[in-house]
C-alpha positions as CSV (number, residue, x, y, z in Angstrom):
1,X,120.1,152.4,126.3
2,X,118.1,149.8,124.4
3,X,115.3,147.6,125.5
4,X,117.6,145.1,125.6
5,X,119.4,146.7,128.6
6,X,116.4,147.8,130.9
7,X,115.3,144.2,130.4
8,X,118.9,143.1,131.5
9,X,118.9,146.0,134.7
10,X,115.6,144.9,135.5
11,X,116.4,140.8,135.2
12,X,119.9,141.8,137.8
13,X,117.9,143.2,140.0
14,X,114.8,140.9,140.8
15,X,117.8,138.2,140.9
16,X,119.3,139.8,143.5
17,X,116.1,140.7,145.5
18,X,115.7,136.9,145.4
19,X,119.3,136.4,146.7
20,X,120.5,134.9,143.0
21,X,123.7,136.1,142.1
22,X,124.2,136.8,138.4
23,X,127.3,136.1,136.4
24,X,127.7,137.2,133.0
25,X,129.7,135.9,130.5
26,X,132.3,137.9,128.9
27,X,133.7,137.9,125.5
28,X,136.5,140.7,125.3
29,X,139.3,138.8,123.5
30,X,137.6,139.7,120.3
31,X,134.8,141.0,118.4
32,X,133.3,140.0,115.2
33,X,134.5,138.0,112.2
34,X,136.8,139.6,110.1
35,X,134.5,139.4,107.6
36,X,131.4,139.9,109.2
37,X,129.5,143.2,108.9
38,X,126.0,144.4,110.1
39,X,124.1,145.8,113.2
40,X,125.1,144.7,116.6
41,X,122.3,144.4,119.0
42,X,122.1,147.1,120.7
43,X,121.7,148.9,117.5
44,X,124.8,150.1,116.2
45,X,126.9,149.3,112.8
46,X,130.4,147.5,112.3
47,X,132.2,146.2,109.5
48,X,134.5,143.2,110.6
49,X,136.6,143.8,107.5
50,X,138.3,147.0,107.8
51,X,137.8,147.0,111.9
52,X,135.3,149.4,112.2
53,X,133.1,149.7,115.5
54,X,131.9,153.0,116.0
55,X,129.4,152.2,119.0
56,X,132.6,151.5,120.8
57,X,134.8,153.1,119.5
58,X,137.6,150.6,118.2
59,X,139.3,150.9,115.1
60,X,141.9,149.4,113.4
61,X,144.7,150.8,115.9
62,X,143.4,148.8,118.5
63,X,143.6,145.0,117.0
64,X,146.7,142.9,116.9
65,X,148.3,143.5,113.8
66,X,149.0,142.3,110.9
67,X,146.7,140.0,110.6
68,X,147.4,136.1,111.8
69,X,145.7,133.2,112.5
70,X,146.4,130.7,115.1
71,X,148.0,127.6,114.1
72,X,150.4,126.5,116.4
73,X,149.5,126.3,119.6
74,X,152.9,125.1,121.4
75,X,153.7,129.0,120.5
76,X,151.8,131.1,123.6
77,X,152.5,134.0,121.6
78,X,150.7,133.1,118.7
79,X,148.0,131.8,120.9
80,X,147.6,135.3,122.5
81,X,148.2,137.9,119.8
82,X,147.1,136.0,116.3
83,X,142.9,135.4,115.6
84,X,141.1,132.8,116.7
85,X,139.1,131.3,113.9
86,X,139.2,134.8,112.1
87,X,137.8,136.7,114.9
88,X,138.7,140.2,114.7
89,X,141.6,140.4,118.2
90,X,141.3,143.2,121.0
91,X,145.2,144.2,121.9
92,X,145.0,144.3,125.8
93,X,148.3,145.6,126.0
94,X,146.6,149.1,124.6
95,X,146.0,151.3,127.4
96,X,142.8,152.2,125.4
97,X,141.5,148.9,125.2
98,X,141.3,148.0,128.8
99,X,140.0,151.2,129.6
100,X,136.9,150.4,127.3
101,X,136.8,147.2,128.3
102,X,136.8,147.8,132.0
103,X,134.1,150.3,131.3
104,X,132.4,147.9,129.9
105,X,132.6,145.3,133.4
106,X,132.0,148.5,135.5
107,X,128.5,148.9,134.1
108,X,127.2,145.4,134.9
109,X,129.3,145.9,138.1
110,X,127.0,148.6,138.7
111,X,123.9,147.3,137.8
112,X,124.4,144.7,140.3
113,X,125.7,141.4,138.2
114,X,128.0,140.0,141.0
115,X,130.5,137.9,138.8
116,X,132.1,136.9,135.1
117,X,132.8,134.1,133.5
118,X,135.4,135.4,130.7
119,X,135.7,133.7,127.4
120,X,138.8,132.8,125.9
121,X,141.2,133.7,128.5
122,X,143.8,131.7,127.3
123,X,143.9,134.2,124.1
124,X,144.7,136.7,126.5
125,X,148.0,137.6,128.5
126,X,147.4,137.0,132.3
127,X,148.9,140.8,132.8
128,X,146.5,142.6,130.4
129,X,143.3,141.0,132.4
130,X,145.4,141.9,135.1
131,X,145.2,145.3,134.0
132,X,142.0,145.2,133.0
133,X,140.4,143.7,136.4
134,X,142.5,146.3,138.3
135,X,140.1,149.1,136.9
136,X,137.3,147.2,138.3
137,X,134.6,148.6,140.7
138,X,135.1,146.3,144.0
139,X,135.6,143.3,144.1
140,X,133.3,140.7,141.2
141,X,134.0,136.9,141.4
142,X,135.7,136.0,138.0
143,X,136.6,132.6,136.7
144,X,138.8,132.2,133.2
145,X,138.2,130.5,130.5
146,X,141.3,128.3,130.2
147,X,141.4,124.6,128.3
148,X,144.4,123.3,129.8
149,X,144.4,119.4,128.6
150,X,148.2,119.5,129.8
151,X,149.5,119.3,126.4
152,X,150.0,122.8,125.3
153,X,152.7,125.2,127.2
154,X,149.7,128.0,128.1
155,X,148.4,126.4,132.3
156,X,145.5,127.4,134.1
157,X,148.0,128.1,136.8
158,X,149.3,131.5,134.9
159,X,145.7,133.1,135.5
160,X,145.4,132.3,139.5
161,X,145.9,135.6,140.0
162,X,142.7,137.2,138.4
163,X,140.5,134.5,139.5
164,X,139.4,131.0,139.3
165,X,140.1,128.8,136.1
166,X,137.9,126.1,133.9
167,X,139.2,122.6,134.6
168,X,137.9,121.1,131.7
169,X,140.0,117.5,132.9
170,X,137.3,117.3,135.8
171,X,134.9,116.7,133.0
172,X,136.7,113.8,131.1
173,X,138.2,111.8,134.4
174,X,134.8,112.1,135.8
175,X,132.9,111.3,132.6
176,X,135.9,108.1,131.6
177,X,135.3,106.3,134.9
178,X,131.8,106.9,135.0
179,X,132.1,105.4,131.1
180,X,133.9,102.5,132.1
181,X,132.6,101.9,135.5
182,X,135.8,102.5,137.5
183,X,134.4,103.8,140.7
184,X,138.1,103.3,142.1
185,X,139.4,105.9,139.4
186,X,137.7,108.3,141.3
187,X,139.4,108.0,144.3
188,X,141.9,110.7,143.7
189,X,140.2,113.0,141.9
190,X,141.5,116.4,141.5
191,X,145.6,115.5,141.9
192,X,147.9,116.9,139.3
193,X,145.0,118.8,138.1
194,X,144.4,123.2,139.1
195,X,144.8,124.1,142.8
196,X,141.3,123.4,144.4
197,X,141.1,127.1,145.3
198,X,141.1,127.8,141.7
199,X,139.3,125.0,139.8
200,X,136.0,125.5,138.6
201,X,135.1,121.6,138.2
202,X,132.2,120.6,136.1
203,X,130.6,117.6,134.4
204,X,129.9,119.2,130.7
205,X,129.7,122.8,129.5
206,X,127.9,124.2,126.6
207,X,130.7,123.4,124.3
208,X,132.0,120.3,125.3
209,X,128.2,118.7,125.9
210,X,128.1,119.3,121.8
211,X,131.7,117.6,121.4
212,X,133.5,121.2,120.6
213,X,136.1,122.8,123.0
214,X,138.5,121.2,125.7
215,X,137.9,117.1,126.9
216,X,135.1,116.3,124.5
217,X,136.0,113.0,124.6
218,X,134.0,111.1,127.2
219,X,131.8,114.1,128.8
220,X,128.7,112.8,130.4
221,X,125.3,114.8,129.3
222,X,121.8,114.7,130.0
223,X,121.1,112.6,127.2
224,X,122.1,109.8,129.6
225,X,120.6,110.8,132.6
226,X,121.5,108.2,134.4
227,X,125.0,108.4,134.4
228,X,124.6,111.9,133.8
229,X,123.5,111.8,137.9
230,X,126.1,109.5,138.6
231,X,128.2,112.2,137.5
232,X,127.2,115.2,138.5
233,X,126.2,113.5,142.0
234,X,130.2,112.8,142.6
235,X,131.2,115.9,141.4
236,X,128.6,117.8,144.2
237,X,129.8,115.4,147.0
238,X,134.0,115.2,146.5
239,X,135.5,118.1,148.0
240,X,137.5,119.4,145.3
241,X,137.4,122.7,143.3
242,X,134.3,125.0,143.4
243,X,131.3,123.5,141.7
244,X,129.6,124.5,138.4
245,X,126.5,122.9,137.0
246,X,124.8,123.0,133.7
247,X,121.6,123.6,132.8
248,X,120.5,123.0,129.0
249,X,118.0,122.7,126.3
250,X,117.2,119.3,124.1
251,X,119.3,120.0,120.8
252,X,120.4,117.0,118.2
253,X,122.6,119.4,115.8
254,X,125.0,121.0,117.4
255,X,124.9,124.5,115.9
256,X,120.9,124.1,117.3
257,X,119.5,127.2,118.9
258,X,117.2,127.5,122.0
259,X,113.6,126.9,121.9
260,X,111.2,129.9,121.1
261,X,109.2,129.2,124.0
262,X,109.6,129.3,127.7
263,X,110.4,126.5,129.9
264,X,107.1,126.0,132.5
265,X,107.3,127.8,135.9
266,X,109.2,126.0,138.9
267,X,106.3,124.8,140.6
268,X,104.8,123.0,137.6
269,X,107.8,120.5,137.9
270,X,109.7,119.5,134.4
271,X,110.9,122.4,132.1
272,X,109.7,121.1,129.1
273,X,108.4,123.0,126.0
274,X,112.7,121.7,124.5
275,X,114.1,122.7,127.7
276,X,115.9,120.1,130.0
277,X,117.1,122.1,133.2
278,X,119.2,120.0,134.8
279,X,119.6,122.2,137.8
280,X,115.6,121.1,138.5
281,X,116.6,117.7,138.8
282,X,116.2,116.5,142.3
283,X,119.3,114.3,142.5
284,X,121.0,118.0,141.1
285,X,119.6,120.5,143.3
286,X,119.3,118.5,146.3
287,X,122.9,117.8,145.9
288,X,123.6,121.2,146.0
289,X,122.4,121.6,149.5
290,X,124.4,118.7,150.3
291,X,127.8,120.5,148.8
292,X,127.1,123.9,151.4
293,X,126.4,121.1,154.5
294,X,129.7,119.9,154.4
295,X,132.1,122.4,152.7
296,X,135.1,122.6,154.3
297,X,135.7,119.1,154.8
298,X,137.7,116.6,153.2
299,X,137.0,112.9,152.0
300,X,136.6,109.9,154.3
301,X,135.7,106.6,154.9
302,X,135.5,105.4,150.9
303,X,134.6,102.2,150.4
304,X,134.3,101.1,146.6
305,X,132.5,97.7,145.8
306,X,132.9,97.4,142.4
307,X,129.2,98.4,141.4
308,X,128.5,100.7,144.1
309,X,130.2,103.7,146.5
310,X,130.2,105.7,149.3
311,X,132.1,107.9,151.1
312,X,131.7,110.5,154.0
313,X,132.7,114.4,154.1
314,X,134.0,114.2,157.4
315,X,131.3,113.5,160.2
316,X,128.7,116.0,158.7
317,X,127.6,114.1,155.3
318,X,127.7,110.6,153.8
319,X,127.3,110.4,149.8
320,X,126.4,106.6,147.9
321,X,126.0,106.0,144.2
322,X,125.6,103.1,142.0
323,X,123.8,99.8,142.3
324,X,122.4,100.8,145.5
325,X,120.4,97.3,147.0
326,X,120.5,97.3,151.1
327,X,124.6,98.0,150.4
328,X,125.7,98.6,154.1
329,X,128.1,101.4,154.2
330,X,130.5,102.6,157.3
331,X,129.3,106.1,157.5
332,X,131.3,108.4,159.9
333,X,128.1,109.7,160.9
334,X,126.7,110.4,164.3
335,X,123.9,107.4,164.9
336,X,120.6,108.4,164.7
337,X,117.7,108.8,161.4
338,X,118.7,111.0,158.4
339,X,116.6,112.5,155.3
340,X,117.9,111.0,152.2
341,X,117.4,114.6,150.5
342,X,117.7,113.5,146.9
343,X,114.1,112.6,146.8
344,X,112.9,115.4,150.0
345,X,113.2,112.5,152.7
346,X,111.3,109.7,150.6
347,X,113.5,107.8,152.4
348,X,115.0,107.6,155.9
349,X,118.3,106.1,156.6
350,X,119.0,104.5,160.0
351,X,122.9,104.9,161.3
352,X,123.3,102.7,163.6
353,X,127.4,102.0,165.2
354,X,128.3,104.6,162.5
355,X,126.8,101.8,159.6
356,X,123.5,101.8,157.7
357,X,121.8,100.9,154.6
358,X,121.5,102.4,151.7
359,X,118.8,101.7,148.7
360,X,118.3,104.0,145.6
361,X,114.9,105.6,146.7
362,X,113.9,105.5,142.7
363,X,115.3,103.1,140.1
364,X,116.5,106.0,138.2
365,X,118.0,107.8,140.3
366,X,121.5,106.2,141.7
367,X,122.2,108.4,144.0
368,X,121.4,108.4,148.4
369,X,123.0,111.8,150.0
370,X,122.4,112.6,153.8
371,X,123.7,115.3,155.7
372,X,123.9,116.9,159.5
373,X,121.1,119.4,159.6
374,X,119.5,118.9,155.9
């Protein structure tokens, strides 16, 4: 063990003390660069080119071979046995491979990370993570890596059965209609797209926030925050798929690391020192609370004026966005005075006859949520 990893064990565990679940993010499609060589790390040598890791061990035997890039994707089989951009390709059919590999998810399983995010699953065939997952200590939340932009034959709907998917179309309907102020566009969010027990829906990623990986095209980001809200807020308050959010630094190229210096301590407020933190925004986090309050309803009462919209989650939570000036809304609610929590009950709205109110309680922030029991 390095330093490296007692840090990690030692990060896992205070998380999970202060009931924060960790998911890591796995990349076992590939390894390095074919022609990459150096130290890893955690310490040890490789050489990319002759496909040589000896702190593994993998060797040559246990790549995809010969050698092939992807170039057609319309061809799953290329997709899932050739190298993506040169990257030196794992064979998950070898019985020797998913054993490393699940010994490799087995040790953060037992150091207490309580989920993965795998990378790249689309490279890989659905039966070798199968395989794989199957060696697995209990029973971790996983979620696939799978661009589906409904033009290539490889669907997120081939990996339901190890886990939830990417739906990287939440990220461009959302982000188009939020664009082009089509509020109405929104209305259906979520058909044709991956079953909602599946989806894992989000506004940006780390990829597609820097225009690289699937639906770049039209992906809100921070750097409009204010429509940046708009989005995020609708994607916390609609019902479908399981929510994701993001949480970044400032960059402006998009190969730009991470700051060298730590963002401030919660209870001094902003990150700063490069850091954004979206997930410390108030219209974010708050929203989050919101989500939990009324999961396991569905969408009522919408009511779309053009510049502003609202809509219930059944009788437990009312959600508005836009150009928010005394708009009166029908909201499904029980009558009586509710915290506006996107700004910790700056604001109280008045439900009267199941109608109130609603007014942005900032001017930048376009979003009013309240809730039964928030």
């Amino acid at each position: 063990p390095t330093r490296g990893s007692s840090d990690l064990i030692n990060m896992v565990q205070r998380c999970n003390n202060a009931g924060v679940m960790v998911v890591a993010d796995l990349v076992i499609n590939h390894m390095s660069g074919r022609g990459a060589s150096g130290s890893g790390t955690g310490g040890s040598g490789f050489n990319g080119g002759n496909q040589d890791y000896p702190g593994v061990p993998f060797s040559s035997w246990d790549f995809h071979q010969p050698y092939c890039e992807i170039q057609n994707y319309q061809n799953p089989t290329e997709v899932r046995n050739c190298y993506l951009v040169s990257l030196n390709d794992l064979d998950g059919g070898k019985d020797y491979v998913r054993g490393k590999i699940a010994d490799y998810i087995n040790d953060l399983v037992n150091i207490g990370v309580k989920g993965f995010r795998v990378d790249a699953s689309k490279h890989m065939w659905p039966g070798d993570l199968e395989a794989i997952q199957g060696r697995v200590s209990g029973d971790p939340f996983f979620v696939h890596e799978v661009i589906d932009n409904g033009g290539e034959p490889i669907k997120t709907s081939e990996y339901y059965g190890v886990g939830k998917v990417t739906e990287f179309r939440s990220c461009t309907w959302v982000g188009s209609c939020i664009n082009n102020n089509d509020f109405e566009g929104l209305r259906n969010f979520g058909n044709g797209l991956s079953d909602g027990l599946h989806a894992v829906v989000f506004t940006d990623n780390h990829d597609n926030q820097r225009g690289h990986g699937g639906g770049a095209s039209n992906v809100l980001t921070y750097k409009d925050d204010y429509k940046y809200k708009l989005g995020v807020g609708f994607m916390l308050a609609q019902p479908y798929g399981f929510k994701r959010i993001m949480s970044s630094y400032d960059f402006y190229d998009t190969d730009q690391g991470p700051p060298g210096s730590q963002p401030n301590s919660i209870n001094q407020g902003a990150c700063g020192n490069g850091w954004i933190c979206e997930h410390r925004w108030s219209s974010i986090m708050n929203m989050a609370q919101f989500a939990n309050a009324v999961a396991g309803t569905g969408m009522e009462n919408w009511q779309n004026f053009g510049n502003s919209l609202g809509f219930s989650r059944g009788n437990k939570g009312f959600f508005a966005m836009g150009d928010l000036n005394n708009v009166e809304f029908y909201t499904g609610m029980p009558d009586g005075d509710y915290c506006d929590i996107i700004h910790e009950c700056k604001q109280v709205i008045h439900v009267s006859g199941g109608k109130a109110r609603f007014n942005k309680a900032e001017a930048n922030d376009p979003i009013v949520a309240i809730c039964v029991g928030c």
